[in-house]
BAVOPA-802924 format. One line per field, with one value per atom (N, C-alpha, C, O): residue number from 1; residue in three letters; atom name; x, y, z. Coordinates in pm, whole numbers. Each point is the difference from the previous one (the first is absolute). Layout:
<nodes>
num	[NUM, ...]
residuo	[Ala, ...]
atomo	[CA, ...]
xx	[X, ...]
yy	[Y, ...]
zz	[Z, ...]
</nodes>
This chain:
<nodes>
num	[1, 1, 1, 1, 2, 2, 2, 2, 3, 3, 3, 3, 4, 4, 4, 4, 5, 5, 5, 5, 6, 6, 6, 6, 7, 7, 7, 7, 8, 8, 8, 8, 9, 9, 9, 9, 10, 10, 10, 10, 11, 11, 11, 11, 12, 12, 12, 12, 13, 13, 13, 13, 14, 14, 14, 14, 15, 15, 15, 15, 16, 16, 16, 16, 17, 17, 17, 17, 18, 18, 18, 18, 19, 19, 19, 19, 20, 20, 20, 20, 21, 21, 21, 21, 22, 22, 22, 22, 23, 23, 23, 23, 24, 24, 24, 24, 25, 25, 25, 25, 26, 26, 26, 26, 27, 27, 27, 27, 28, 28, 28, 28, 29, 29, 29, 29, 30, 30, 30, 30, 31, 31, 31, 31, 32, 32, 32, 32, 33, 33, 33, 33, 34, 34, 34, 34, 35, 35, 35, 35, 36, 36, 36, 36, 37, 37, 37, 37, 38, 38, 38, 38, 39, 39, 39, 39, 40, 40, 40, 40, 41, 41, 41, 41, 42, 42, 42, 42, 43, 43, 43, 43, 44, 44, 44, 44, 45, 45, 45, 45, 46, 46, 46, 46, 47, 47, 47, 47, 48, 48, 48, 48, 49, 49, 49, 49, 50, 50, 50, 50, 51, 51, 51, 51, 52, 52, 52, 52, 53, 53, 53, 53, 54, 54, 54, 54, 55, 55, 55, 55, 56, 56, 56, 56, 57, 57, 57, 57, 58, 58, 58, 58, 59, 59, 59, 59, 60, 60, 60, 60, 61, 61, 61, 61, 62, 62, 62, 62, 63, 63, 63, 63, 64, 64, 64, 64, 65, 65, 65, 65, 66, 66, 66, 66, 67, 67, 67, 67, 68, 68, 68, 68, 69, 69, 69, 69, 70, 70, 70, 70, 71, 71, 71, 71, 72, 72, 72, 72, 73, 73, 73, 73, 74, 74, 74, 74, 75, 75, 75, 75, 76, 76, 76, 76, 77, 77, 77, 77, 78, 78, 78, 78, 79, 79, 79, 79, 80, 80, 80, 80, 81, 81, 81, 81, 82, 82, 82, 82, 83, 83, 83, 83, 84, 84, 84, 84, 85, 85, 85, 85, 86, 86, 86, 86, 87, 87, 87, 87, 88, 88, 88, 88, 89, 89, 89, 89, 90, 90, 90, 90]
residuo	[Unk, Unk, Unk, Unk, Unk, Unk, Unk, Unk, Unk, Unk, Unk, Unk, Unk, Unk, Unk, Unk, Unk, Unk, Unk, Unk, Unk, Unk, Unk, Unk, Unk, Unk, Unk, Unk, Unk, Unk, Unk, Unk, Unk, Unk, Unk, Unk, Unk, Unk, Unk, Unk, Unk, Unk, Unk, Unk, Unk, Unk, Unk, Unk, Unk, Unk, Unk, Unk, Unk, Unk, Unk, Unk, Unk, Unk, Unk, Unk, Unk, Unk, Unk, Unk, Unk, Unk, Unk, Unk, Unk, Unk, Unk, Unk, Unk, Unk, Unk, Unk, Unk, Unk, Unk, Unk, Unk, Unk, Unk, Unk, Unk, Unk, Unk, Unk, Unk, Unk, Unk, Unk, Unk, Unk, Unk, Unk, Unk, Unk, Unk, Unk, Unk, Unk, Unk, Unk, Unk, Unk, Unk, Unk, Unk, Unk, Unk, Unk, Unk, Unk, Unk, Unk, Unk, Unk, Unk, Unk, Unk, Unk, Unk, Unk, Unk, Unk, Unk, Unk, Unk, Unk, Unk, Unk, Unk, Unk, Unk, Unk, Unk, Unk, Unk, Unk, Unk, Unk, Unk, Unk, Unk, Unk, Unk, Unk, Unk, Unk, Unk, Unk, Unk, Unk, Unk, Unk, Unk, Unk, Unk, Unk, Unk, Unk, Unk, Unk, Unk, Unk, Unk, Unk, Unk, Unk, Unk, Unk, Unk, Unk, Unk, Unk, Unk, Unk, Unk, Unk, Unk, Unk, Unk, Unk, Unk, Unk, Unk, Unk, Unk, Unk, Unk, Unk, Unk, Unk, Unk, Unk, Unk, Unk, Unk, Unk, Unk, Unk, Unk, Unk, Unk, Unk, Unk, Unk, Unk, Unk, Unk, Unk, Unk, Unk, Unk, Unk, Unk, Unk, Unk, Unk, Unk, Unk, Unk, Unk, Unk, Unk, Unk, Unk, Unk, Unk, Unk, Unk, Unk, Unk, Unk, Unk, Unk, Unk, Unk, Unk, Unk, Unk, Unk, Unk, Unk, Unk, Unk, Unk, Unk, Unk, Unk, Unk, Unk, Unk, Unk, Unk, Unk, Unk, Unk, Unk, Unk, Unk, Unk, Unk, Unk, Unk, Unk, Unk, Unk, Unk, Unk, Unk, Unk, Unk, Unk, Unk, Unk, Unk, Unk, Unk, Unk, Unk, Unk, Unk, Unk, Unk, Unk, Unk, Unk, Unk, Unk, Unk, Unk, Unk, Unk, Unk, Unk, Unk, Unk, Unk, Unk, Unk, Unk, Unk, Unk, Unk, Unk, Unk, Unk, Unk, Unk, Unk, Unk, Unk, Unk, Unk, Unk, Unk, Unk, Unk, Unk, Unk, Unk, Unk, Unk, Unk, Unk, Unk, Unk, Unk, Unk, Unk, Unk, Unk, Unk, Unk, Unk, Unk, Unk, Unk, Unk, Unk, Unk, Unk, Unk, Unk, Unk, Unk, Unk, Unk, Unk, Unk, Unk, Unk, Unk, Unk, Unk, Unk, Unk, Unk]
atomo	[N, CA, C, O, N, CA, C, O, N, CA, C, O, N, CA, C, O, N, CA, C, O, N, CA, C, O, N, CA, C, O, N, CA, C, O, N, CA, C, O, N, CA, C, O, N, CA, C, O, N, CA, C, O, N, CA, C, O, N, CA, C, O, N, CA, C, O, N, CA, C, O, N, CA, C, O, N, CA, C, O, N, CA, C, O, N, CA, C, O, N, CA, C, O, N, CA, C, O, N, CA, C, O, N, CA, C, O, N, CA, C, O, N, CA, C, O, N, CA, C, O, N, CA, C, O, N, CA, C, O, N, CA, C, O, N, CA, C, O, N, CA, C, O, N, CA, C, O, N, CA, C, O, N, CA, C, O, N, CA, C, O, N, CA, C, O, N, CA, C, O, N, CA, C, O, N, CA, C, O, N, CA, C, O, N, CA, C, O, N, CA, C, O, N, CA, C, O, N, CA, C, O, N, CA, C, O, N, CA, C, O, N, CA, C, O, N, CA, C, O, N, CA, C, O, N, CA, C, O, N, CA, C, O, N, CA, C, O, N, CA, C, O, N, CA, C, O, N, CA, C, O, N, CA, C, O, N, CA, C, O, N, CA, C, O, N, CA, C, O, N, CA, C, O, N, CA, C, O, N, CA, C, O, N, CA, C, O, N, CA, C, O, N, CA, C, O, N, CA, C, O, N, CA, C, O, N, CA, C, O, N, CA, C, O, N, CA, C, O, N, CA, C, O, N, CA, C, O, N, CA, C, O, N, CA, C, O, N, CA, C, O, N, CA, C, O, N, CA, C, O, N, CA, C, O, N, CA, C, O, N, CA, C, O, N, CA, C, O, N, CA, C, O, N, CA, C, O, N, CA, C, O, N, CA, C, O, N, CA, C, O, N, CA, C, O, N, CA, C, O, N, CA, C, O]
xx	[9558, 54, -59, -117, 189, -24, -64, 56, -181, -58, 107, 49, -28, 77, 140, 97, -80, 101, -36, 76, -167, -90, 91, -52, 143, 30, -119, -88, 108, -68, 60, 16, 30, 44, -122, -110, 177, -152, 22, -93, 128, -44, -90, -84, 82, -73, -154, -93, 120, -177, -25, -93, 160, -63, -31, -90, 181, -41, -135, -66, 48, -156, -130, -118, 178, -95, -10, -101, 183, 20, 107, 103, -203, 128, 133, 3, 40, 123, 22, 91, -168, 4, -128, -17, -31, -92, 38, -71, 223, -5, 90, -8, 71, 30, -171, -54, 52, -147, -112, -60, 53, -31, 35, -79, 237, 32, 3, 22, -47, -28, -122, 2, -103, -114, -21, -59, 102, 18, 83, -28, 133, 34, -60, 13, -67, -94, -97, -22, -39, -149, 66, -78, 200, 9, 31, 62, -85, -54, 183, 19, 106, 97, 104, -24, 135, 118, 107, -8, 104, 140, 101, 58, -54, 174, 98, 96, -80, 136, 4, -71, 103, 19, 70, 115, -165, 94, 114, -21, 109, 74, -7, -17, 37, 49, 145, 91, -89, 188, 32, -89, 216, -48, -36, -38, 49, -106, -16, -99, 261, 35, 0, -17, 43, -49, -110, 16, -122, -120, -84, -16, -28, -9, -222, -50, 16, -187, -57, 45, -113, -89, -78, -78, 112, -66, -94, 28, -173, -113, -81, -17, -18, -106, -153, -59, -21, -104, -103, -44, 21, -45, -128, -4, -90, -92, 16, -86, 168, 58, 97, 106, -158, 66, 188, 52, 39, 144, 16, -62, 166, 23, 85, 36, 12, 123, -54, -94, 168, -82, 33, -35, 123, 61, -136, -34, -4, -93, -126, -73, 11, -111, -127, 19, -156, -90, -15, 61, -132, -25, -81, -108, 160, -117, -84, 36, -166, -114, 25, -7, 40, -23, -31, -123, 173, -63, -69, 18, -127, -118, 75, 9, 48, 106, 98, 34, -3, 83, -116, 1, -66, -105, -34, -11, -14, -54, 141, -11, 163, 80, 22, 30, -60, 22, -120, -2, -63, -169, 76, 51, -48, 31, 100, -5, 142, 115, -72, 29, -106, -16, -104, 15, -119, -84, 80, -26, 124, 62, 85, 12, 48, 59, -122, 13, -130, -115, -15, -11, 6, -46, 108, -5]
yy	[-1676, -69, -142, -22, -59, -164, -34, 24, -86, -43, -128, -99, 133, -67, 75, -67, 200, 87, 115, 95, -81, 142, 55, -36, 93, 109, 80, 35, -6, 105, -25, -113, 227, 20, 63, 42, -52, 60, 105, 25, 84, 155, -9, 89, -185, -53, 24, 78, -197, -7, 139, 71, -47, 160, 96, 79, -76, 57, 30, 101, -231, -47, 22, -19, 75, 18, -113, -6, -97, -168, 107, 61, -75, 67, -121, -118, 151, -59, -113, -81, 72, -68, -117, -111, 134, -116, -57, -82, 123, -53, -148, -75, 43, -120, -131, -102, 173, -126, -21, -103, 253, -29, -63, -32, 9, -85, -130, -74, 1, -82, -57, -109, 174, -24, -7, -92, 175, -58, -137, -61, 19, -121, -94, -118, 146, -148, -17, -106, 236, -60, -32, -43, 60, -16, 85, -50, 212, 80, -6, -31, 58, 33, -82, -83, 60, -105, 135, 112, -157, 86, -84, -101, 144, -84, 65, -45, 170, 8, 59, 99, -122, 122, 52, -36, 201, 91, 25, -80, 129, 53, 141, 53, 15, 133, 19, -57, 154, 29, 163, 84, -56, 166, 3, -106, 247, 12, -104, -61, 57, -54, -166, -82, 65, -160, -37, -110, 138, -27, -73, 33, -121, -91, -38, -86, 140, -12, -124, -51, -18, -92, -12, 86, -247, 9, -78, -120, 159, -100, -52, 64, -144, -122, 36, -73, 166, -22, -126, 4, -106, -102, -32, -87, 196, -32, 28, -52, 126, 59, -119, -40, -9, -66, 15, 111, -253, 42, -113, -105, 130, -106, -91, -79, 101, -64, -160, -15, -80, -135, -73, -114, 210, -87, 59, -46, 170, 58, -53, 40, -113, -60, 107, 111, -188, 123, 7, -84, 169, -27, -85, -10, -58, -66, 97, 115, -174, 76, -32, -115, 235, 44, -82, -7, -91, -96, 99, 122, -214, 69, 93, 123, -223, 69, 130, 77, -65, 107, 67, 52, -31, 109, 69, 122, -233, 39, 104, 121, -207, 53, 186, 97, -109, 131, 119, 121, -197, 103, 53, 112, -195, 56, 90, 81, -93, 51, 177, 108, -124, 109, 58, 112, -205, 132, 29, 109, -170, 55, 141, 86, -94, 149, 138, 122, -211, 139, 1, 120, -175, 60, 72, 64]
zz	[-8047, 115, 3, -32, 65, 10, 113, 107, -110, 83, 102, -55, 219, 56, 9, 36, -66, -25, 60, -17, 78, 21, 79, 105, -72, 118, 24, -79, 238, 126, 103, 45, 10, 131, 91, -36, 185, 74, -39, 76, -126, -28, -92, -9, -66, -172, 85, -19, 130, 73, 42, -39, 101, 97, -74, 26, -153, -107, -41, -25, 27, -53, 104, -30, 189, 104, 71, 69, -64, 110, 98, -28, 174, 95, 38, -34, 69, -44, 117, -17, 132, 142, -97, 49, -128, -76, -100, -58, 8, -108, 11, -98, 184, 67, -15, -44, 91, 34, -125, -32, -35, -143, -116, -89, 91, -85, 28, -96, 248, 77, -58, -57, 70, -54, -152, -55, 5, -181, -42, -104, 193, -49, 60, -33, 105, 108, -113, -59, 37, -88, -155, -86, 57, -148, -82, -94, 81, -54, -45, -117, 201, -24, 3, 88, -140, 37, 36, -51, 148, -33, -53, 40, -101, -101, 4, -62, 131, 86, 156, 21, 27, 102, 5, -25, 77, 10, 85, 91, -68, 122, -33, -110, 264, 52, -12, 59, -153, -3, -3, -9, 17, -9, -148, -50, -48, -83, -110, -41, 0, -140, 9, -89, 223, 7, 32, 53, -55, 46, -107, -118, 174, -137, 44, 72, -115, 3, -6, -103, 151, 1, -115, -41, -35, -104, -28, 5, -47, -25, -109, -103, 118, -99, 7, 79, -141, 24, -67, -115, 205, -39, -134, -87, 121, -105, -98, -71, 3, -94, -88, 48, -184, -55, -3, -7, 15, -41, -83, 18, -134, -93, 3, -88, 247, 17, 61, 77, -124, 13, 114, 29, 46, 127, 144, 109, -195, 117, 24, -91, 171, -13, 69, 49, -66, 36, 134, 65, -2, 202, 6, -59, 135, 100, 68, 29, -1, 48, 132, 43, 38, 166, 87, -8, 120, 109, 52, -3, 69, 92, 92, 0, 85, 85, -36, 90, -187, -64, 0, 112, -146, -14, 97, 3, 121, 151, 41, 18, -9, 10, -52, 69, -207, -24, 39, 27, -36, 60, 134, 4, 93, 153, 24, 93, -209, -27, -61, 53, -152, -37, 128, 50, -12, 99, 94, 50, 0, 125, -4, 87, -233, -82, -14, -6, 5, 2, 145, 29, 55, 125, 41, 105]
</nodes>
Protein backbone atom coordinates (compact mmCIF):
# COMPACT_ATOMS: atom_id res chain seq x y z
CA UNK A 1 0.00 0.00 0.00
CA UNK A 2 1.23 3.58 -0.94
CA UNK A 3 2.07 5.76 1.56
CA UNK A 4 -0.76 8.76 1.24
CA UNK A 5 -3.25 5.96 -0.02
CA UNK A 6 -3.83 4.36 3.32
CA UNK A 7 -7.56 3.58 3.69
CA UNK A 8 -9.36 3.31 7.38
CA UNK A 9 -12.66 3.81 8.19
CA UNK A 10 -13.85 4.43 11.88
CA UNK A 11 -14.56 0.65 12.34
CA UNK A 12 -10.65 0.32 11.21
CA UNK A 13 -10.09 2.59 14.70
CA UNK A 14 -12.52 0.81 17.03
CA UNK A 15 -11.19 -2.09 15.69
CA UNK A 16 -8.04 -1.26 17.08
CA UNK A 17 -9.78 -0.23 20.68
CA UNK A 18 -10.14 4.02 19.75
CA UNK A 19 -13.87 4.33 21.10
CA UNK A 20 -15.42 5.73 18.49
CA UNK A 21 -16.85 9.26 20.32
CA UNK A 22 -12.66 9.83 20.29
CA UNK A 23 -11.88 9.11 17.22
CA UNK A 24 -12.99 12.51 15.74
CA UNK A 25 -10.67 14.47 17.94
CA UNK A 26 -7.86 11.93 17.57
CA UNK A 27 -7.33 12.39 14.18
CA UNK A 28 -7.63 16.14 15.05
CA UNK A 29 -4.74 15.81 17.03
CA UNK A 30 -2.53 13.73 14.67
CA UNK A 31 -2.79 16.29 11.97
CA UNK A 32 -2.23 19.36 14.19
CA UNK A 33 1.02 17.80 15.48
CA UNK A 34 2.07 16.39 12.04
CA UNK A 35 2.12 12.82 12.65
CA UNK A 36 -0.79 12.39 9.80
CA UNK A 37 -2.06 14.12 6.49
CA UNK A 38 -5.60 13.07 5.00
CA UNK A 39 -5.48 13.05 1.26
CA UNK A 40 -8.90 12.12 0.87
CA UNK A 41 -11.89 12.29 2.66
CA UNK A 42 -14.24 9.96 3.17
CA UNK A 43 -18.03 10.00 2.74
CA UNK A 44 -20.88 7.91 4.35
CA UNK A 45 -22.86 6.09 1.66
CA UNK A 46 -24.91 2.97 1.97
CA UNK A 47 -22.48 -0.03 1.66
CA UNK A 48 -21.09 -0.11 -1.87
CA UNK A 49 -20.63 3.61 -1.99
CA UNK A 50 -18.84 4.34 0.89
CA UNK A 51 -15.75 5.58 0.07
CA UNK A 52 -12.94 5.60 3.50
CA UNK A 53 -10.76 8.30 4.43
CA UNK A 54 -7.48 8.24 3.11
CA UNK A 55 -4.05 8.98 4.82
CA UNK A 56 -0.37 10.22 4.63
CA UNK A 57 1.59 9.17 7.38
CA UNK A 58 4.05 11.95 7.52
CA UNK A 59 7.27 10.56 8.95
CA UNK A 60 7.37 7.85 6.85
CA UNK A 61 9.41 8.45 3.68
CA UNK A 62 7.25 8.97 -0.04
CA UNK A 63 9.02 9.16 -3.37
CA UNK A 64 6.69 11.19 -4.79
CA UNK A 65 8.40 14.70 -5.45
CA UNK A 66 5.37 16.83 -5.31
CA UNK A 67 5.01 15.66 -1.50
CA UNK A 68 7.04 17.75 0.68
CA UNK A 69 8.14 16.90 4.38
CA UNK A 70 5.96 18.35 7.64
CA UNK A 71 6.52 21.17 9.05
CA UNK A 72 7.23 20.94 12.73
CA UNK A 73 3.98 21.71 14.99
CA UNK A 74 3.28 25.64 16.12
CA UNK A 75 3.49 26.06 19.79
CA UNK A 76 -0.02 26.83 19.63
CA UNK A 77 -1.02 23.67 17.73
CA UNK A 78 0.39 21.76 20.31
CA UNK A 79 -1.35 23.66 23.22
CA UNK A 80 -4.41 23.32 20.92
CA UNK A 81 -4.24 19.60 20.64
CA UNK A 82 -3.13 18.82 24.32
CA UNK A 83 -6.49 20.53 25.69
CA UNK A 84 -8.45 18.79 22.76
CA UNK A 85 -7.11 15.47 23.82
CA UNK A 86 -7.36 16.00 27.84
CA UNK A 87 -10.78 17.13 27.57
CA UNK A 88 -11.63 13.51 25.64
CA UNK A 89 -9.98 11.85 28.91
CA UNK A 90 -11.93 13.58 31.39
Amino acid sequence: MENGKLPVTYDDFAEFGIRRKAISSGLFELVTLGFVEITEKGRMAAAEFHVPSKYRLTYIFTRKPDVSPPLPPRRSHIARAFCIGASTII
